[in-house]
C-alpha positions in Angstrom: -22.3 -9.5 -5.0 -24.7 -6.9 -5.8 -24.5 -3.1 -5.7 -25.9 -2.7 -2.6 -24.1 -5.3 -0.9 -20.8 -3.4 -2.6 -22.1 0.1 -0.7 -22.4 -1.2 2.1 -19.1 -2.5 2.4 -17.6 0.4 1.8 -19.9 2.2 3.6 -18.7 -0.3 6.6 -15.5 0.2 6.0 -15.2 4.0 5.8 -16.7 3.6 9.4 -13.8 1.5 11.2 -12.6 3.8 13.9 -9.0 5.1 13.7 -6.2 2.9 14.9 -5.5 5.4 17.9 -1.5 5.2 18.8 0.0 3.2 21.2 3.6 3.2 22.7 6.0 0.5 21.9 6.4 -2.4 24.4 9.4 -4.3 25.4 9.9 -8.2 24.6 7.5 -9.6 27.5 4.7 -7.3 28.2 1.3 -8.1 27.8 0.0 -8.3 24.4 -3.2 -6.0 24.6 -0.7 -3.2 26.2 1.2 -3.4 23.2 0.9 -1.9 19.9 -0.8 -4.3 17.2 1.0 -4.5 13.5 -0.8 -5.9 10.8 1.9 -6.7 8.2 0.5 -7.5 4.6 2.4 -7.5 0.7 2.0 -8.2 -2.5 4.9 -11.1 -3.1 3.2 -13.4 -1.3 3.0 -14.8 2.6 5.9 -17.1 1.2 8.7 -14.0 0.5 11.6 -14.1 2.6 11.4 -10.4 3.2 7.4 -10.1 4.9 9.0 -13.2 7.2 11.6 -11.4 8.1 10.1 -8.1 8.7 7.4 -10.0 10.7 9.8 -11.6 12.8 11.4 -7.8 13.7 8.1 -6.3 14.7 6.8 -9.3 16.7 10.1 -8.8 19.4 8.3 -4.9 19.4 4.6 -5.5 19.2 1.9 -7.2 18.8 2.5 -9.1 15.2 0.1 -10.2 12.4 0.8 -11.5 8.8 -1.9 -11.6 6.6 -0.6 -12.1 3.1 -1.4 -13.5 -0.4 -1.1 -17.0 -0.4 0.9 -16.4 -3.5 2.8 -13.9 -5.7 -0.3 -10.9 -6.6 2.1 -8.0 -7.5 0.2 -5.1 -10.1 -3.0 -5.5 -8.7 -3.0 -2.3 -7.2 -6.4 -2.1 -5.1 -8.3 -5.0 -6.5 -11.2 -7.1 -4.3 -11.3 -10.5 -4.6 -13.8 -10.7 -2.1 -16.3 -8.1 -3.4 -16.9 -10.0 -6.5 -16.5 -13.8 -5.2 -18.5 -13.3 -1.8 -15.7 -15.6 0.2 -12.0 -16.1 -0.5 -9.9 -19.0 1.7 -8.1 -18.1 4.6 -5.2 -20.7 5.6 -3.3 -20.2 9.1 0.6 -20.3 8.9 3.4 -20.7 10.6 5.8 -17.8 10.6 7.4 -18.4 14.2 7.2 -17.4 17.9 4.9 -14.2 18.7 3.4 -13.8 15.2 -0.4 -14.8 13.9 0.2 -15.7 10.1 -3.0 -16.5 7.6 -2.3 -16.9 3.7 -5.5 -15.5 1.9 -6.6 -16.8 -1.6 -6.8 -13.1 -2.6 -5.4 -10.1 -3.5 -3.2 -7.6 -0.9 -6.1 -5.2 -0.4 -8.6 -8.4 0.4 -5.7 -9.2 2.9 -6.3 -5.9 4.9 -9.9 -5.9 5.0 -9.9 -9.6 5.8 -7.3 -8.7 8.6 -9.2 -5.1 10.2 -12.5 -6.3 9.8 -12.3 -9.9 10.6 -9.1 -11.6 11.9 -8.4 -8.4 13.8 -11.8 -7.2 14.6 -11.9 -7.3 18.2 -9.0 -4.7 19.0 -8.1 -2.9 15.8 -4.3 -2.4 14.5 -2.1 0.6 15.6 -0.4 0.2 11.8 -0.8 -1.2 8.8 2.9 -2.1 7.1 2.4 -3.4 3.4 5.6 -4.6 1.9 8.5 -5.4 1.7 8.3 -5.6 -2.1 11.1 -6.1 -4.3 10.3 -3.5 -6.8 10.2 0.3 -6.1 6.9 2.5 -6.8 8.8 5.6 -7.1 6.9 7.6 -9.9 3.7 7.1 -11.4 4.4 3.4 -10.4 2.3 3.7 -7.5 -0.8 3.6 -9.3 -0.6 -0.2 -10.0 1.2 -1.4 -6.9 -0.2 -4.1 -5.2 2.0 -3.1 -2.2 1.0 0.5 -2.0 -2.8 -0.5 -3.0 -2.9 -2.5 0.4 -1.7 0.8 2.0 -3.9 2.6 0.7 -7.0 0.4 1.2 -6.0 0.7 5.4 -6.2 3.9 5.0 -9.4 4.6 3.7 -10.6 2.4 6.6 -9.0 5.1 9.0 -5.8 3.2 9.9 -2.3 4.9 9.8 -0.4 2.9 6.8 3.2 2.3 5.1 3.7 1.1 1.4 7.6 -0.4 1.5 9.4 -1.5 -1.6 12.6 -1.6 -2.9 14.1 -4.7 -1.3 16.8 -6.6 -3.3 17.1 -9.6 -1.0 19.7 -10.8 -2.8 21.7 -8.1 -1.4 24.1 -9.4 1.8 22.9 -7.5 4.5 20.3 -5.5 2.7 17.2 -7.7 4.7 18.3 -7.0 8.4 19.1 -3.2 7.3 16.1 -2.7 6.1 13.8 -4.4 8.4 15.5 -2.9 11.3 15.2 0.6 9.5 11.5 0.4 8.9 10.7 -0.4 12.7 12.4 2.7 13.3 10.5 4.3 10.8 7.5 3.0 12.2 8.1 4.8 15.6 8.6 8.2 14.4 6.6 11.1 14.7 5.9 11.3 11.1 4.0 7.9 11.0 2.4 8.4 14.6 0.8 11.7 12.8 -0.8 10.1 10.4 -4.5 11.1 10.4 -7.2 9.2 8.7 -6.7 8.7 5.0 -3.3 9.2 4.9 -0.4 6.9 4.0 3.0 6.9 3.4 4.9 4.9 0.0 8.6 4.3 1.2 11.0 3.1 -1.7 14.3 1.9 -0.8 17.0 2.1 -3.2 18.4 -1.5 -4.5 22.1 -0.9 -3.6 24.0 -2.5 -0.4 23.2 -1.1 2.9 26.6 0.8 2.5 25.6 2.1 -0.3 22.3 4.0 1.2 22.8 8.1 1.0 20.1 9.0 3.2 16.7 9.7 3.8 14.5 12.1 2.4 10.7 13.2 2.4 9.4 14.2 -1.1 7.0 15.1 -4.1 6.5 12.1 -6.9 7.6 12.6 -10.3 5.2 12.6 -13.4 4.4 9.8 -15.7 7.1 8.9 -17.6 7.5 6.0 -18.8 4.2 3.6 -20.8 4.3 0.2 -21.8 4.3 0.0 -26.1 1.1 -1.9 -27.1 0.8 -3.6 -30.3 -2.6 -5.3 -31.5 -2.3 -8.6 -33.6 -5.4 -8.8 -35.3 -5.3 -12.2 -36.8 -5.1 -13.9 -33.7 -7.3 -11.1 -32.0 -4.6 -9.8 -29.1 -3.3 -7.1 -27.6 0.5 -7.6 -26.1 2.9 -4.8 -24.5 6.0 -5.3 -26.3 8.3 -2.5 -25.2 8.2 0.5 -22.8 7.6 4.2 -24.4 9.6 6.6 -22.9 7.5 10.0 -22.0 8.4 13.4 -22.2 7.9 15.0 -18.8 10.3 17.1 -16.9 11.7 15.2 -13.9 12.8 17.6 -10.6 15.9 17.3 -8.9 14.0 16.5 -5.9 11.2 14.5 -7.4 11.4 10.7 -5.3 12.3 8.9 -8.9 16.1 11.2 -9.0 16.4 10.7 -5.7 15.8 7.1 -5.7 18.1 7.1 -8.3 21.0 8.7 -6.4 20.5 5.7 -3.7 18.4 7.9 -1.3 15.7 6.0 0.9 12.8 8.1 -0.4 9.0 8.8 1.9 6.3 10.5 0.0 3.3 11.5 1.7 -0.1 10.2 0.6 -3.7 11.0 1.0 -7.1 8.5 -0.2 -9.0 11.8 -0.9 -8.5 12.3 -4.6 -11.3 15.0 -4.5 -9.6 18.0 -6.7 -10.4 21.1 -3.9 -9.1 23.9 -6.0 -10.8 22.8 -9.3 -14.2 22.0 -7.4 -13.9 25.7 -5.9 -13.4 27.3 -9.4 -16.4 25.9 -10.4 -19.2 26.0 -7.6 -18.1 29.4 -7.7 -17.7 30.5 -11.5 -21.0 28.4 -12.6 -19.2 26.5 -15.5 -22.7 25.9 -17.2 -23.3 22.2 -17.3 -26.1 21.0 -20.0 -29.4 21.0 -18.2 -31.2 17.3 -17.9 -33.9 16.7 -20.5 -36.0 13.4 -19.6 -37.0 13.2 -23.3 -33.6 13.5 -24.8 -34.1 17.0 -26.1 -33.1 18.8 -29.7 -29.1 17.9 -30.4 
């Protein structure tokens, strides 16, 4: 796919109207009076936890699943579909009430696959990415599959949640957590959503018992780096370690409080546009060097 094919895809998608809320119907009504859920991760269409969290929303709303057709976790907001053209879409079965399609892709070719195809002709009220087994508290974030499919749904102007955290080996922890994060999905704080902003949820890997609370929250720094070492002879480079950082972590940064079994919600935002930064300088003049066609004197 070419470069002007790529713009105007993301020219397209930047113009999807906003998923506009909708109250929450009881078992029974009619579907196009209740609210629509596209449900997406990064585990896979196949993980225990996206079925189970489908099968909760679709007694509440309108329920669709579309998912890797396998395991793409650390692929952050990756297209599959912007390089290849066309990727497979396979329907599934995941049980009454919910539409299921496995997608040869990655979890942000799963949302735009699902808003601007599969769902195209009434767009979603939410976008729920998750529930993946490993928290993005931190930094961590940057590389999640999970939160990447978030992230991409809001972009396109669609209220989104990035779960993780699951251990689903956990008795009990499934149901609690499913049942939680419908909840979650109702409150005011996800209904307020405006376009381009998202919420990563990270729930702590302890038994439901175990669960201190919730709390809203900043992200800590960077602190941790995998260790690279480069084998010349047979011309690789393989991460062999982690590298601890040195960065000062807050008491109420969502990586201590994670820590301390809290159920930790950190507001996030597509627009990575530094305002204060781009203020200091359109008003200070910072001086840039001055374009010379023929290359100028260095």
């Amino acid at each position: 796919m070419d470069r002007h094919t790529r713009l105007l895809l993301v020219t397209s998608l930047a113009l999807l109207p906003f998923g506009s809320p909708a109250s929450w119907a009881a078992p029974g009504e009619q579907a196009d009076d209740r609210p629509r859920v596209l449900i997406t991760n990064d585990n896979g269409i196949d993980d225990p936890k996206i079925v189970a969290l489908a099968r909760a929303f679709a007694e509440r709303a309108e329920t669709w699943v579309v998912a890797p057709a396998e395991d793409r976790s650390g692929t952050g907001s990756s297209l599959k579909i912007v390089r290849a053209g066309a990727i497979s879409v396979e329907r599934r079965d995941l049980g009454p009430g919910i539409e299921a399609f496995a997608v040869d892709g990655y979890p942000a070719d799963c949302v735009l696959v699902g808003i601007g195809a599969l769902l195209g002709d009434r767009p979603p009220t939410l976008v729920v990415s998750g529930i993946n087994g490993g928290a993005n508290v931190g930094a961590e974030w940057m590389f999640s599959g999970t939160v990447g499919a978030a992230r991409v749904a809001a972009f396109a102007g669609f209220p989104a949640l990035a779960v993780s955290g699951l251990d689903d080996d956990i008795p009990g922890a499934v149901d609690a957590a499913v049942d939680w994060v419908v909840r979650f999905s109702e409150h005011r704080v996800v209904r307020e959503l405006s376009h381009g902003e998202y919420l990563t949820v990270s729930l702590p890997r302890v038994s439901p018992s175990e669960v201190r609370g919730v709390r809203i929250t900043d992200r800590a720094p960077l602190r941790r780096g995998p260790r690279l070492e480069y084998d010349e002879a047979e011309g690789v480079c393989r991460i062999t370690g982690m590298l601890a950082l040195e960065a000062p972590l807050s008491a109420i940064a969502d990586e201590k409080l994670h820590a301390n079994n809290m159920i930790v919600v950190v507001p996030m935002h597509t627009d990575e546009v530094d305002g204060t930064r781009l203020l200091d300088w359109i008003r200070s003049d910072p001086g840039l060097p001055q374009w010379q066609p023929g290359g100028g004197e260095r």
